[in-house]
BAFI-3210 file (N, C-alpha, C; in Angstrom, 3 decimals, decimal comma, padded with zeros to 6 digits):
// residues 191
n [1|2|3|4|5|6|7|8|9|10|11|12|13|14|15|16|17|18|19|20|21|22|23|24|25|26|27|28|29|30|31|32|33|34|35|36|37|38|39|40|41|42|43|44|45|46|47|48|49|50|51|52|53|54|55|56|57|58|59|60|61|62|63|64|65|66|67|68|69|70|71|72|73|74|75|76|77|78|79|80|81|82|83|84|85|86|87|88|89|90|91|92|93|94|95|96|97|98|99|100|101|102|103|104|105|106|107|108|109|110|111|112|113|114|115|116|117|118|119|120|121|122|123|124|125|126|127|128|129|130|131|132|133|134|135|136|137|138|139|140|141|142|143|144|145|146|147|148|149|150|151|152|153|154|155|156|157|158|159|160|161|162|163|164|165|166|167|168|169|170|171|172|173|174|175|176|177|178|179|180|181|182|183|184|185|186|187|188|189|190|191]
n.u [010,983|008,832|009,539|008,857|006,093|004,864|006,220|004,551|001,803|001,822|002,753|000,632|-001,555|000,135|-000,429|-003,125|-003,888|-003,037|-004,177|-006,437|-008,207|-008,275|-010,891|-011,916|-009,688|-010,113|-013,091|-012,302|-010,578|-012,079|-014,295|-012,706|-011,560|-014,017|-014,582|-012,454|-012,989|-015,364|-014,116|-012,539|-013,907|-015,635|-013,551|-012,875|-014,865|-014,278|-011,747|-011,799|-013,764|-011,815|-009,868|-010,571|-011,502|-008,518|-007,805|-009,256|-008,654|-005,929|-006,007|-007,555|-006,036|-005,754|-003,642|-001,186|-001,731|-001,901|000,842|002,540|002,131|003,159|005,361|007,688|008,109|008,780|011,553|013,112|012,675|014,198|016,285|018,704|017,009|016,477|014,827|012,695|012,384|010,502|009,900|008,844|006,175|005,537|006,269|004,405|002,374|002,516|002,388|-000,230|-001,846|-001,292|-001,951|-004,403|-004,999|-004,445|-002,538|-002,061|-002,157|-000,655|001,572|002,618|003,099|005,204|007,055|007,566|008,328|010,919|012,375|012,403|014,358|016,164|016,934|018,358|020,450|023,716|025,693|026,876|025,106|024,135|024,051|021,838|020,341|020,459|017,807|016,290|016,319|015,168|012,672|011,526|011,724|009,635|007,424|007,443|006,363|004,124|002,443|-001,284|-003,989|-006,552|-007,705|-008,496|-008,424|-008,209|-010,872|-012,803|-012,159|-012,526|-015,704|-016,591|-016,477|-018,244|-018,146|-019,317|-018,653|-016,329|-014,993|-014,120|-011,270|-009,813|-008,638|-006,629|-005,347|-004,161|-002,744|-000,739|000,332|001,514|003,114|005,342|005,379|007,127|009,169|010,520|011,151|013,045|015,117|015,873|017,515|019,033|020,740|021,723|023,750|025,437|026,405]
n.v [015,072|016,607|017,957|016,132|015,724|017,770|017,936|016,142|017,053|019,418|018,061|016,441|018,584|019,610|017,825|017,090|019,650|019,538|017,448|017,923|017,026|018,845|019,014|016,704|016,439|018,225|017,253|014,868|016,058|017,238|015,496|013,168|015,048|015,703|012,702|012,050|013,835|012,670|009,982|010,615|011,984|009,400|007,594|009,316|008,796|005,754|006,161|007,432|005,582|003,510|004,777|005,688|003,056|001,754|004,214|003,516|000,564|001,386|002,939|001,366|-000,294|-002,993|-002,820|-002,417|-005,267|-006,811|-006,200|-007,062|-009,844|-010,351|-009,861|-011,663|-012,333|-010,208|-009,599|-011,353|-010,540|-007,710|-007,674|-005,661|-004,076|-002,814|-004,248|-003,035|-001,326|001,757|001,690|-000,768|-000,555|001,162|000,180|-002,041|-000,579|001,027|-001,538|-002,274|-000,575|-000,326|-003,296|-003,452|-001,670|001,130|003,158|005,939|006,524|004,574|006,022|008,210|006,365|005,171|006,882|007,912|005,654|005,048|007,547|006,862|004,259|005,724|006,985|005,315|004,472|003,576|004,044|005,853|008,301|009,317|007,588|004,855|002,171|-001,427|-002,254|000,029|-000,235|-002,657|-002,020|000,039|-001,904|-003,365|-001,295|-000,417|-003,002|-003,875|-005,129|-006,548|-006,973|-005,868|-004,470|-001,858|001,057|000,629|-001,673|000,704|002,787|001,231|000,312|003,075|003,643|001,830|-000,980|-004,477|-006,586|-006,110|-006,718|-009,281|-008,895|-009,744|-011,602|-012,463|-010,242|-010,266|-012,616|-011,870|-009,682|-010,729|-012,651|-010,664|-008,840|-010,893|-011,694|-009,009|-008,890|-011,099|-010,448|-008,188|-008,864|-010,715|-009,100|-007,042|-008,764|-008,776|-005,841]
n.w [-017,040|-017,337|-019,404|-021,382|-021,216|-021,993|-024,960|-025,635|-025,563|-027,253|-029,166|-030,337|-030,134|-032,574|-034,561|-034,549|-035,463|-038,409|-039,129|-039,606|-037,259|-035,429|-033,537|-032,930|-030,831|-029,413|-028,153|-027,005|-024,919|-023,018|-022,774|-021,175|-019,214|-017,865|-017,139|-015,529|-013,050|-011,986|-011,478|-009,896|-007,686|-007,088|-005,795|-003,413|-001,764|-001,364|-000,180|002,067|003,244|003,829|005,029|007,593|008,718|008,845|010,977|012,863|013,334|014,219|016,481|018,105|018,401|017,115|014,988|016,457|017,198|014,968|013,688|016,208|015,359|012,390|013,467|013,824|010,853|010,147|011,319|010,395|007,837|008,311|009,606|011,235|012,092|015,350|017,805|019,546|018,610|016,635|013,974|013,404|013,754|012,556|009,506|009,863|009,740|007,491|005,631|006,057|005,065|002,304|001,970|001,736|-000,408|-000,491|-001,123|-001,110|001,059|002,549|002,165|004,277|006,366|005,740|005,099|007,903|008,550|007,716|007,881|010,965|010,604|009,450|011,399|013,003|011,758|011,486|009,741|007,319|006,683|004,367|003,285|001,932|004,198|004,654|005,631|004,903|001,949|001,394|002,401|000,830|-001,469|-000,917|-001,011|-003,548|-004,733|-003,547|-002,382|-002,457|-000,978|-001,282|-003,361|-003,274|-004,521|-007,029|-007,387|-006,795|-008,667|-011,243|-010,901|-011,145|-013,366|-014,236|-014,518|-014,979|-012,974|-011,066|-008,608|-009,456|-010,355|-007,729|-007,139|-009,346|-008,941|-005,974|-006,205|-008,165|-007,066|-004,926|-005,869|-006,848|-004,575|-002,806|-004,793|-004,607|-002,127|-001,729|-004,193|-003,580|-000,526|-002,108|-003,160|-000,957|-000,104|-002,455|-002,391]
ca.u [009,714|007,712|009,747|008,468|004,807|004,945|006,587|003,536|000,828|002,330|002,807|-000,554|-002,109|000,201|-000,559|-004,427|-004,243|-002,820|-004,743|-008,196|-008,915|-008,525|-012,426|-011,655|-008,783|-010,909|-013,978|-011,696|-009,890|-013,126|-014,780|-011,431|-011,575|-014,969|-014,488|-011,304|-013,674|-015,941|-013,609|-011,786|-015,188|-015,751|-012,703|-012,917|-015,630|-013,444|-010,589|-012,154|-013,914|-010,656|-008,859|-011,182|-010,688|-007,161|-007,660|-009,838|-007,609|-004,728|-006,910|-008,500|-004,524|-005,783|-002,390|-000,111|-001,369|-000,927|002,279|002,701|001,535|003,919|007,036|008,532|008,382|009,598|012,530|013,739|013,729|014,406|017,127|019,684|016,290|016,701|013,574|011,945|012,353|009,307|009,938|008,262|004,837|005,030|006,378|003,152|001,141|002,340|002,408|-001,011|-002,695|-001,266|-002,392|-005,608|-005,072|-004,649|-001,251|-002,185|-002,652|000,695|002,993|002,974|003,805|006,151|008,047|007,815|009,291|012,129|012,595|012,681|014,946|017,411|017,766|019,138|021,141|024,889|026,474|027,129|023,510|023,770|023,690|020,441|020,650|019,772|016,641|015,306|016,024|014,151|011,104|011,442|011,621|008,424|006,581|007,378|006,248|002,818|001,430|-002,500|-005,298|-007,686|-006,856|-009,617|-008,704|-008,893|-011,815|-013,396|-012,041|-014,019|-016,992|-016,936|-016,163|-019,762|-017,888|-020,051|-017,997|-015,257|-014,513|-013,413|-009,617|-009,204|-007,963|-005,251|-004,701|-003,839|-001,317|000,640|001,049|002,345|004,583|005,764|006,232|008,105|010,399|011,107|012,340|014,453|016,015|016,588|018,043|020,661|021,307|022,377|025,107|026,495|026,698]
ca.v [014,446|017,463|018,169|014,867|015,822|019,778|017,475|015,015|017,529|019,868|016,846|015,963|019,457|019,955|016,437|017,526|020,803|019,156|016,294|018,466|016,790|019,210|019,157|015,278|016,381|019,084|017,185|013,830|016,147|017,717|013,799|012,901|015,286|015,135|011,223|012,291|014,323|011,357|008,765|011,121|012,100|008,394|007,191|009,588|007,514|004,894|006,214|008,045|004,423|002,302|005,549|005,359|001,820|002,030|005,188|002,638|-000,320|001,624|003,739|000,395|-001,306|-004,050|-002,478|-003,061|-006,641|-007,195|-005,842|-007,811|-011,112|-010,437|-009,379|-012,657|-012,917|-008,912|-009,719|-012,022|-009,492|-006,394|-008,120|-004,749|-003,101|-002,918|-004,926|-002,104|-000,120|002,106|001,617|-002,059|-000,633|001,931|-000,402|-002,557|000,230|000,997|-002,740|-002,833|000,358|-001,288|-004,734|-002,435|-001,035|002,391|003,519|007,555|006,144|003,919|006,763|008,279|005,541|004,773|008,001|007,663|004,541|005,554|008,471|005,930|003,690|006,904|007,574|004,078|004,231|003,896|004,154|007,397|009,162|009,670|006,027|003,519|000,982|-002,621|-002,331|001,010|-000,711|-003,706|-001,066|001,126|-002,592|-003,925|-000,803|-000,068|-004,094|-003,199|-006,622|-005,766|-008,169|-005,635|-003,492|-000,703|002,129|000,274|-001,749|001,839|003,188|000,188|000,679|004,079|003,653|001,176|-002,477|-005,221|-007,092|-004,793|-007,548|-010,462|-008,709|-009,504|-013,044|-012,079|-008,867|-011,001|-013,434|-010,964|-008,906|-011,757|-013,071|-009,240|-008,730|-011,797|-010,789|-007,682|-009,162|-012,055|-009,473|-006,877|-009,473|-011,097|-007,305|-006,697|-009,485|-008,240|-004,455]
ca.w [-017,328|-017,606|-021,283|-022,158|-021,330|-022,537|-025,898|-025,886|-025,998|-028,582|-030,933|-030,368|-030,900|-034,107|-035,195|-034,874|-036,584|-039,415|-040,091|-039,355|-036,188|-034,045|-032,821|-031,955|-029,639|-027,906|-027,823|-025,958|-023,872|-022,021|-021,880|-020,309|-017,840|-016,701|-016,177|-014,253|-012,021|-011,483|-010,738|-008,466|-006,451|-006,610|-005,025|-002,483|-000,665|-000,745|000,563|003,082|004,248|004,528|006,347|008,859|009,093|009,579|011,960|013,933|013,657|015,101|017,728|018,889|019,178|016,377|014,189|017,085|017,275|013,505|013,697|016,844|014,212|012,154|013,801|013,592|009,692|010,479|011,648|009,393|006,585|008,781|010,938|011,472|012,649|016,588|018,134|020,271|017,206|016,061|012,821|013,300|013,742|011,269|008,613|009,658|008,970|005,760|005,086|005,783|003,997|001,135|001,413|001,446|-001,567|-000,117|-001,557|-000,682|003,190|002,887|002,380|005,176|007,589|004,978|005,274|008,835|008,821|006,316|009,118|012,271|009,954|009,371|012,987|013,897|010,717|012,174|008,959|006,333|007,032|002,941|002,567|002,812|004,918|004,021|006,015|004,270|000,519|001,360|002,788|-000,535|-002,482|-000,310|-001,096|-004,643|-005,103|-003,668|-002,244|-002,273|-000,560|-001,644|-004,333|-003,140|-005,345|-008,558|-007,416|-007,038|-010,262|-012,140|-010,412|-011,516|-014,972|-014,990|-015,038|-014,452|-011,941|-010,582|-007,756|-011,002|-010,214|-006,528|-007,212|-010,092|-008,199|-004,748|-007,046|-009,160|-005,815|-003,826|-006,081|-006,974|-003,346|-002,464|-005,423|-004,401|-001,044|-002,130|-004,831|-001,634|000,437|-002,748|-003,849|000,034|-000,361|-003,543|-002,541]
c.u [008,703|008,040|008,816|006,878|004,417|005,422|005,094|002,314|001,025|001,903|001,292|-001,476|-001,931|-000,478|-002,095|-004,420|-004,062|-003,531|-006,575|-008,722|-009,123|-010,133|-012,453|-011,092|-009,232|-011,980|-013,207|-011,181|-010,740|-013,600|-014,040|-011,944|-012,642|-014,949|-013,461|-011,827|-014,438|-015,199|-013,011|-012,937|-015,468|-014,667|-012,470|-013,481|-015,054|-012,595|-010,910|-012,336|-012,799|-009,811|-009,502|-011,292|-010,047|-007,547|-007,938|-008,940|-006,289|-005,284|-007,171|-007,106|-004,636|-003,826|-001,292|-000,319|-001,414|000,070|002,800|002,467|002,619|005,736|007,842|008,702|009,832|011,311|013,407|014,330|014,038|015,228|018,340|018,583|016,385|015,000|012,677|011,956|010,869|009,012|009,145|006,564|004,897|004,996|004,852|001,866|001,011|002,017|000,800|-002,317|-002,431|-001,053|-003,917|-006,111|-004,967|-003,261|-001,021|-001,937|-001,562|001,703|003,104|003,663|004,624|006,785|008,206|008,440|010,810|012,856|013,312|014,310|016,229|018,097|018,720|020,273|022,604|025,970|026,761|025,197|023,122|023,556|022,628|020,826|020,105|018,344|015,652|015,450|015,036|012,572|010,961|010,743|010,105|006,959|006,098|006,641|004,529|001,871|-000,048|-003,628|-006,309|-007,862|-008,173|-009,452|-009,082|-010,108|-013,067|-013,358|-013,136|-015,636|-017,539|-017,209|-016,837|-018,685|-018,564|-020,126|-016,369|-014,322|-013,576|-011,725|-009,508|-008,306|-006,651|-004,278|-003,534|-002,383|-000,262|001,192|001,573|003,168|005,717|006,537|007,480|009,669|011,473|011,948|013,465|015,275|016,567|017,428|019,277|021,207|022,392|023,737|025,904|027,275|026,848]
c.v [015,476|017,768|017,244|015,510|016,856|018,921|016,762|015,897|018,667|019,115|016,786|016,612|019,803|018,627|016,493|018,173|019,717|018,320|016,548|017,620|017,598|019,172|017,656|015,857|017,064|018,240|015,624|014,429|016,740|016,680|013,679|013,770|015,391|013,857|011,238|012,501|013,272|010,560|009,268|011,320|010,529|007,481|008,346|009,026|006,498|004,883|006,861|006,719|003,467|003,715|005,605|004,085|002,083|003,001|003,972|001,795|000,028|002,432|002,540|-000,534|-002,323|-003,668|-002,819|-004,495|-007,247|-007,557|-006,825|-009,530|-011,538|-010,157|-010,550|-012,667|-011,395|-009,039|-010,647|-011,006|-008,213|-006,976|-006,891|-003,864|-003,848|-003,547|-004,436|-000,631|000,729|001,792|000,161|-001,840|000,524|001,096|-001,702|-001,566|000,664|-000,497|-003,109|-001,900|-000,468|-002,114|-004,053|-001,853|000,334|003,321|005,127|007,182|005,609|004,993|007,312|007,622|004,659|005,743|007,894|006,598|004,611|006,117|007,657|005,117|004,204|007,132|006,620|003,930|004,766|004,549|005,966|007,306|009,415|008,540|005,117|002,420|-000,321|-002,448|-001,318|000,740|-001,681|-002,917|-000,466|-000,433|-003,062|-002,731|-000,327|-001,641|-003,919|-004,442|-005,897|-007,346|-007,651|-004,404|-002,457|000,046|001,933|-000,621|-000,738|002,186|002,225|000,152|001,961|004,278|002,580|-000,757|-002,800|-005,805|-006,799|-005,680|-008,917|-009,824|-008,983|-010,549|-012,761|-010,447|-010,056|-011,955|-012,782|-010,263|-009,443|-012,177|-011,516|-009,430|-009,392|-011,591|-009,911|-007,775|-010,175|-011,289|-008,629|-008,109|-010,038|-009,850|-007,070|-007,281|-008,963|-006,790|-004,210]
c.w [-017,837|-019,209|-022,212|-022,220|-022,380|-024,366|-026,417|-026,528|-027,285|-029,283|-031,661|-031,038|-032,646|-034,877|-035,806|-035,820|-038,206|-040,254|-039,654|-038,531|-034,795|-032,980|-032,080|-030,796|-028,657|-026,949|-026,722|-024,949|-023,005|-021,937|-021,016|-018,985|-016,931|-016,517|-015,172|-012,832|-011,528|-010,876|-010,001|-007,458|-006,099|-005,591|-003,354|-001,092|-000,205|000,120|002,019|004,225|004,869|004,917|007,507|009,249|009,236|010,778|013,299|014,688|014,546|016,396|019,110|019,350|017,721|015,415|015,146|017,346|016,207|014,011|014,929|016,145|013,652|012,050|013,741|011,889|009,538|010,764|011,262|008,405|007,124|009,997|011,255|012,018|014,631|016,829|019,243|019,264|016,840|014,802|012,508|012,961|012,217|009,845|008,402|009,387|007,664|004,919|004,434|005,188|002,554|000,719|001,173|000,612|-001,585|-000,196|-000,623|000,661|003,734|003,060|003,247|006,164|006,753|005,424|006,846|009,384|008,239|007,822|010,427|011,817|009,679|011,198|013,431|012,706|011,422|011,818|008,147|006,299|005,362|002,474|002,716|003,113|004,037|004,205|004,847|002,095|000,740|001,667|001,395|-001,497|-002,434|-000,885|-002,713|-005,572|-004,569|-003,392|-001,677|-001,943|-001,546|-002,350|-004,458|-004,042|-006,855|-008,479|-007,428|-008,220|-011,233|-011,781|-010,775|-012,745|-015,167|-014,987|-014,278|-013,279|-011,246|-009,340|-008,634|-010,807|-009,242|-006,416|-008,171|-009,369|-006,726|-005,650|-007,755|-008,149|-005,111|-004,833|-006,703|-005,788|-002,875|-003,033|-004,776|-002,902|-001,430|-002,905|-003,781|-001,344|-000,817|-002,679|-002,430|000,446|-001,245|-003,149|-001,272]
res [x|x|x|x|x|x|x|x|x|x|x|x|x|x|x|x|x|x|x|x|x|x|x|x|x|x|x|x|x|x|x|x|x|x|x|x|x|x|x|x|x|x|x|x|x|x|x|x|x|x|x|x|x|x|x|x|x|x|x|x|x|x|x|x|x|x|x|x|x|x|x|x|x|x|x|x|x|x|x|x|x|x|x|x|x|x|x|x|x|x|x|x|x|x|x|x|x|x|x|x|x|x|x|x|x|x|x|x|x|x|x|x|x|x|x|x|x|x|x|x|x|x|x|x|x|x|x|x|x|x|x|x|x|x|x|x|x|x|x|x|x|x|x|x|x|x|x|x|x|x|x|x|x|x|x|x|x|x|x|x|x|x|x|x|x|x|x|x|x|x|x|x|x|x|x|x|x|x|x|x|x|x|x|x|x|x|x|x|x|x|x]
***
């Protein structure tokens, strides 16, 4: 991947020289990166506020009675996970950073669930279980209530109404998600 990039900007530069733009390509690639800097200082606030939520939520127990909420749907699609398992709460914590929109905040108690998920794993230790494809499929599918970081990003970058995505956000991520389990769960028959 990195050839590809190290390829991209070359092109780009020769592509400039040549056709006497280089002063465009300088003068876009310093805009660029001070809006980078902005919308990264701006999302910081965000992320900072919904990690301290979460911190709370799981401090205060509210995450174990989620996770306690939905352990029945849990155990439908995570039926080879043992049912005093840890891996239940973690997978509700990643579940629910990113219904949050908080992807950076999910991986962790993603990897920690992966982890939990490996230990009980009975089979070849090189192989993923059903459970930890359907977690990989659930997370790479990305169901979002509240798609914080890009409601930040737009807010930064001046849009009017930055909230106008939460409704198409909420529908493309639920039927994504759902996907991504019914595909897990045929896939686990075939293979």
């Amino acid at each position: 991947m990195n050839y590809i990039w190290l390829f991209l900007i070359i092109a780009s530069f020769v592509f400039a020289a040549v056709n006497g733009k280089m002063a465009d390509v300088v003068d876009a690639m310093l805009k660029s990166s001070q809006s980078a800097v902005a919308v990264a200082f701006s999302l910081i606030g965000v992320m900072a506020f919904w990690l301290g939520i979460v911190k709370i939520a799981k401090t205060s127990g509210l995450i174990k009675i989620f996770s306690n909420l939905i352990s029945p749907i849990m155990r439908i699609v995570f039926k080879d996970v043992k049912k005093d398992s840890d891996a239940f709460s973690n997978i509700a914590l990643n579940f629910s950073a990113n219904a949050l929109g908080l992807a950076n905040a999910a991986t962790p108690f993603g990897i920690k669930a992966m982890e939990d998920l490996q230990k009980e794993n009975q089979g070849d230790k090189k192989v993923a279980t059903n459970s930890m494809c359907t977690l990989l499929a659930m997370n790479t599918a990305g169901f979002q209530l509240v798609p914080a970081s890009v409601l930040a990003i737009l807010a930064s970058a001046g849009a009017n109404n930055p909230a106008e995505i939460i409704l198409p956000v909420l529908i493309v991520t639920t039927i994504s998600f759902l996907s991504a389990i019914i595909i897990s769960k045929i896939l686990e028959r075939v293979f």
